[in-house]
C-alpha positions in Angstrom: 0.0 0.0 0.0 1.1 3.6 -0.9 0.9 6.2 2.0 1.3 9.1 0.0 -0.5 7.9 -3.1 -3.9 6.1 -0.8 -6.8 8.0 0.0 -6.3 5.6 3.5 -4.0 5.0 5.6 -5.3 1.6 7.6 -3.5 0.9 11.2 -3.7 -1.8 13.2 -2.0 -2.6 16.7 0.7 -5.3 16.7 2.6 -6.2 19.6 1.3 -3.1 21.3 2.7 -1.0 18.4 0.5 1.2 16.2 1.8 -0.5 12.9 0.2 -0.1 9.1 -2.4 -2.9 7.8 -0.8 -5.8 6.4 2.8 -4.9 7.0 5.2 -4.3 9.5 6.1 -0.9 9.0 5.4 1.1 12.1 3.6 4.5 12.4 6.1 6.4 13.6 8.6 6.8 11.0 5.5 7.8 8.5 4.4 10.5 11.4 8.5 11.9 12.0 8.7 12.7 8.1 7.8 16.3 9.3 6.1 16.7 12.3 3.8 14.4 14.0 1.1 16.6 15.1 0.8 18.2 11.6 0.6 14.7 10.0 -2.8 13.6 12.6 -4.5 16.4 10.7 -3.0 18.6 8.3 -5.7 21.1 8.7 -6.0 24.2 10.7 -9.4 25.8 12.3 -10.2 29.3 10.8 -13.6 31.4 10.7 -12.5 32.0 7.4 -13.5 29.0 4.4 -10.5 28.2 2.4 -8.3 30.7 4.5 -5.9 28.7 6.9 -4.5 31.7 8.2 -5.6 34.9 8.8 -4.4 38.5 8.7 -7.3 40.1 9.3 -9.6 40.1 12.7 -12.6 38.3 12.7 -15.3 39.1 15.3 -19.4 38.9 15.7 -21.3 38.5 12.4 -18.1 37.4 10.3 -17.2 34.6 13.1 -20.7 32.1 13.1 -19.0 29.3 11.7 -15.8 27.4 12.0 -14.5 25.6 9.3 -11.4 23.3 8.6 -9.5 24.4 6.2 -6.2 22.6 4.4 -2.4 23.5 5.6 -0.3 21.1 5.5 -2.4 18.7 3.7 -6.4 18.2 3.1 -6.3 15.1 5.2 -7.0 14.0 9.2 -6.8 10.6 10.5 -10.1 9.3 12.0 -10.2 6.0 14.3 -13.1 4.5 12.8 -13.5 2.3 16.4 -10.6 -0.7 15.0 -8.4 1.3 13.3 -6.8 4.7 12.5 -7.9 5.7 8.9 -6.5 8.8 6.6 -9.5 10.6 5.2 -9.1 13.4 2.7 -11.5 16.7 3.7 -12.7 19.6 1.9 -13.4 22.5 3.9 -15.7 21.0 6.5 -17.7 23.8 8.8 -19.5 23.6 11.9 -21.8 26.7 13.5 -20.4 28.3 16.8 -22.9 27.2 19.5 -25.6 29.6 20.5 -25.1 30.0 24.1 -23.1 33.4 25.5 -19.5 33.6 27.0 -18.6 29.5 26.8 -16.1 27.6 25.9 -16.1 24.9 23.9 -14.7 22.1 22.2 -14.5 20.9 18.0 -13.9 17.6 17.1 -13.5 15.7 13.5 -15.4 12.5 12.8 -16.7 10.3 9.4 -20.2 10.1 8.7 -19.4 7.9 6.2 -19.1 9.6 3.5 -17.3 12.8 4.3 -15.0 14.6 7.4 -17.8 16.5 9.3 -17.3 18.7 12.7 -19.4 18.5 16.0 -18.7 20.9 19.1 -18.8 20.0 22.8 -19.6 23.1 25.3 -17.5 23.2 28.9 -19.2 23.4 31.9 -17.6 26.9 32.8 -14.3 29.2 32.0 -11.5 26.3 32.8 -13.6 23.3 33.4 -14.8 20.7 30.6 -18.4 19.1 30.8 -16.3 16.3 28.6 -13.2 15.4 29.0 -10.3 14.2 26.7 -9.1 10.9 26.3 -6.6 9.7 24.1 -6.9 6.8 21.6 -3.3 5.3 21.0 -1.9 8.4 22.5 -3.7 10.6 20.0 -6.2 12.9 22.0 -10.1 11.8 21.3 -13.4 13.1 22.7 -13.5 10.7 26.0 -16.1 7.6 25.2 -16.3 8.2 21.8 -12.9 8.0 20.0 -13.9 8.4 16.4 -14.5 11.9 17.7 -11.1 13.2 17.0 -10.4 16.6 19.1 -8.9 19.4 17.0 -9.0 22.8 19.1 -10.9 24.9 21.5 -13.2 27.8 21.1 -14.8 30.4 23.4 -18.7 32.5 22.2 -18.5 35.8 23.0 -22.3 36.1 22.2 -24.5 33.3 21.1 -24.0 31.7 18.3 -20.6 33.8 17.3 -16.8 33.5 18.5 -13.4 35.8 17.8 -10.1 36.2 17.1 -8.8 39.4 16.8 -5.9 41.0 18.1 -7.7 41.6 21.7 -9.2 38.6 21.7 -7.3 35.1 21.0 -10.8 32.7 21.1 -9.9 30.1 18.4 -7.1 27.7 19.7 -5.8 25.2 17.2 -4.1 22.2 18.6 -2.8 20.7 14.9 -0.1 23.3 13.5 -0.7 26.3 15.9 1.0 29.6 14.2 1.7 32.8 16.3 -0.5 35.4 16.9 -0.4 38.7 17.7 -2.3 40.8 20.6 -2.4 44.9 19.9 -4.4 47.0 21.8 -4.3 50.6 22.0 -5.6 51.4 25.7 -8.6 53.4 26.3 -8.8 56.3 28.7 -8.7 60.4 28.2 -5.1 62.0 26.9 -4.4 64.5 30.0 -6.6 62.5 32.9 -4.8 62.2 35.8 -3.3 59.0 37.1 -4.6 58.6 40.3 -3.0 56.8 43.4 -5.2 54.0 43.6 -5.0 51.1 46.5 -5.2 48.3 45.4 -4.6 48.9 41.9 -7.0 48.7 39.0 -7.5 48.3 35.2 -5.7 51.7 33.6 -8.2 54.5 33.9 -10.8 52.4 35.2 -11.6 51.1 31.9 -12.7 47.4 31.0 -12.3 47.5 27.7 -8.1 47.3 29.2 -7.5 44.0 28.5 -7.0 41.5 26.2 -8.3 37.5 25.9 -7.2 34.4 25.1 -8.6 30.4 25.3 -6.2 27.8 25.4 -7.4 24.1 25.3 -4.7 22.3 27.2 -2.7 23.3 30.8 -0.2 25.5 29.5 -1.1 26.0 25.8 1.5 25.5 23.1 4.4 27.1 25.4 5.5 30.9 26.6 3.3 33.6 26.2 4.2 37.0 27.4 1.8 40.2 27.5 3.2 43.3 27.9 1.9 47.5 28.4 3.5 50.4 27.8 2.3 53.9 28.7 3.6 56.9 27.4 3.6 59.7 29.8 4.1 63.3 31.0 4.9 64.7 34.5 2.7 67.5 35.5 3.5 68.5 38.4 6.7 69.3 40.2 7.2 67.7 43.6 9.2 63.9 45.2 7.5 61.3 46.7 4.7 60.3 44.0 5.0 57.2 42.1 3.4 55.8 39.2 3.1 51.9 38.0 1.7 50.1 35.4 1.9 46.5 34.4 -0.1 43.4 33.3 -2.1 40.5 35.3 -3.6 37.1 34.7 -7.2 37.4 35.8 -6.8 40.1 38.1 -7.5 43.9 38.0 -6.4 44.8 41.3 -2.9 43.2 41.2 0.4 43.5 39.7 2.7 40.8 38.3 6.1 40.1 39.1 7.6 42.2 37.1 6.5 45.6 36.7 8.1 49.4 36.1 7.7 52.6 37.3 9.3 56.1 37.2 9.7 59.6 38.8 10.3 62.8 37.5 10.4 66.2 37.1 7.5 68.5 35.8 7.7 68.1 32.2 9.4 64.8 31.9 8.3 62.4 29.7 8.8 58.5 30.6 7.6 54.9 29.9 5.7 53.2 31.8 5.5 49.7 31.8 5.7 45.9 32.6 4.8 42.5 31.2 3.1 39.1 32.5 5.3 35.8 30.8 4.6 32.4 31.9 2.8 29.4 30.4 -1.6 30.2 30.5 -3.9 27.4 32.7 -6.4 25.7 30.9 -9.3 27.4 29.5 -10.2 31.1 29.2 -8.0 33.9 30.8 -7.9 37.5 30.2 -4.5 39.7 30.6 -5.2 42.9 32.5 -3.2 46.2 32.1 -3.3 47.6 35.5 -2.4 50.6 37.0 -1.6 51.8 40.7 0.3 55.1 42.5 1.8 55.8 45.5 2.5 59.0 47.3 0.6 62.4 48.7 -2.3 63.5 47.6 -4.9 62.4 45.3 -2.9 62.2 42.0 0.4 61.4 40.8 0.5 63.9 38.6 1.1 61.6 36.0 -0.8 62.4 32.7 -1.7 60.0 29.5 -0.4 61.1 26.3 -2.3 60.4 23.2 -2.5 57.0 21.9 1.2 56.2 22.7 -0.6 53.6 24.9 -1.0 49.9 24.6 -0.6 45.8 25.1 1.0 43.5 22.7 2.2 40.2 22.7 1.3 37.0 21.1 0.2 33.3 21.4 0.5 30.4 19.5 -3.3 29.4 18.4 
């Protein structure tokens, strides 16, 4: 039998190795030709048809469905309940669930004629209503391993999802690229920065954040977040000091590593920090938070313009 030249690739188990039909050739040298993952499924989830990866952000009414689209190849391998079997796809698509704010999971199965897609909702932000399994060591929805699991999403209304540069809600596991996150942070040029205990989101604004789903502990490595806030001093005077950084889930807390600066009336400085570690399961949001310390009710501290923002990226 042909791998490259069959529309199937049939396994069977042999000595407790994943070996192909009728010979002795085991599965993993086929899988190492480039990389394993990428060989399960050569496909990628988009909200995009025919459009594997995307440069443009995708939110609300242009992100109802999900589809599959070819990357590395058009093909996935499907356990059809005996045996692993390459099936070539074209594009299959699946709506976004209509329920608000939940997370949720896509698998790949055969119908019997065709690749088709099915989702699974969580029970809440990190917490699945059905867990994974793995078939052979390849990860399956759990008591039904024909289902096989490709990615996580997250609604942010019923029945539509995103992934834009603020919000990171489409997670691929097969051939995850980077990502980017770019926001410009919202609050008045000239406000004051006020000495706030504990700290909050930067000017008291929500919309100071950005989003991301991940589907397994930890995601696909590293992620770092960081803000930077361009600002003026003024007012003259020691003992006032202004902070900003980033935080996992939180708005009233700082992570490790974050930057402040005094000055002089009139100076300019950059305020700033980042959050870097690997992201728990499920949804998380990174918050760019901002705190004070000194007399009085200000820092004296003042926004300029839109030299504001987050950025960072994610592999998804």
């Amino acid at each position: 039998m042909s791998i490259n030249g069959s529309d199937k690739l049939l396994l069977k188990t042999t000595g407790g190795t994943i070996v192909k039909d009728q010979t002795v050739n085991d599965l993993g040298a086929f899988l190492s030709s480039t990389t394993s993952l990428g060989q399960i499924c050569g496909g990628r989830l988009g909200l995009e048809s025919g459009v594997p990866i995307s440069t443009t952000d995708r939110a609300t009414t242009n992100a109802t469905t999900i589809y599959l689209n070819a990357y590395q190849s058009n093909w996935v391998l499907i356990y059809d309940g005996s045996a692993w079997v390459r099936r070539s796809f074209s594009t299959p698509s699946v709506a976004v669930p209509s329920v608000g704010l939940k997370n949720f999971d896509i698998f790949a199965y055969w119908t019997g004629s065709a690749v088709a897609l099915e989702t699974v909702n969580w029970t809440d932000n990190i917490a699945r209503a059905t867990s994974l399994a793995r078939q052979d060591g390849i990860l399956v929805k759990n008591g039904a391993a024909t289902r096989l699991y490709l990615g996580t999403a997250r609604t942010v209304a019923s029945g539509q999802t995103e992934s834009s540069k603020s919000k990171r809600l489409l997670w691929n596991f097969y051939n995850p690229v980077a990502a980017q996150f770019d926001l410009q942070l919202q609050g008045t040029a000239g406000a004051t920065w006020d000495v706030v205990t504990p700290p909050r989101q930067i000017s008291g604004n929500s919309a100071n954040q950005v989003e991301a789903v991940v589907g397994l502990e930890g995601g696909h490595g590293v992620t770092r977040v960081s803000v930077l806030v361009f600002m003026t001093r003024g007012v003259a005077g020691g003992g006032v000091v202004a902070r900003a950084s980033v935080a996992l889930d939180s708005k009233d807390t700082f992570s490790k590593v974050s930057m402040y600066e005094l000055g002089t009336a009139g100076s300019q400085v950059m305020l700033g920090g980042f959050w870097e570690g690997f992201i728990p399961l499920g949804y998380h949001y990174f918050s760019a938070n901002q705190c004070g310390a000194g007399a009085g009710t200000v820092c004296g501290w003042y926004m300029t313009g839109s030299d504001r923002g987050m950025t960072g990226s994610i592999l998804c």
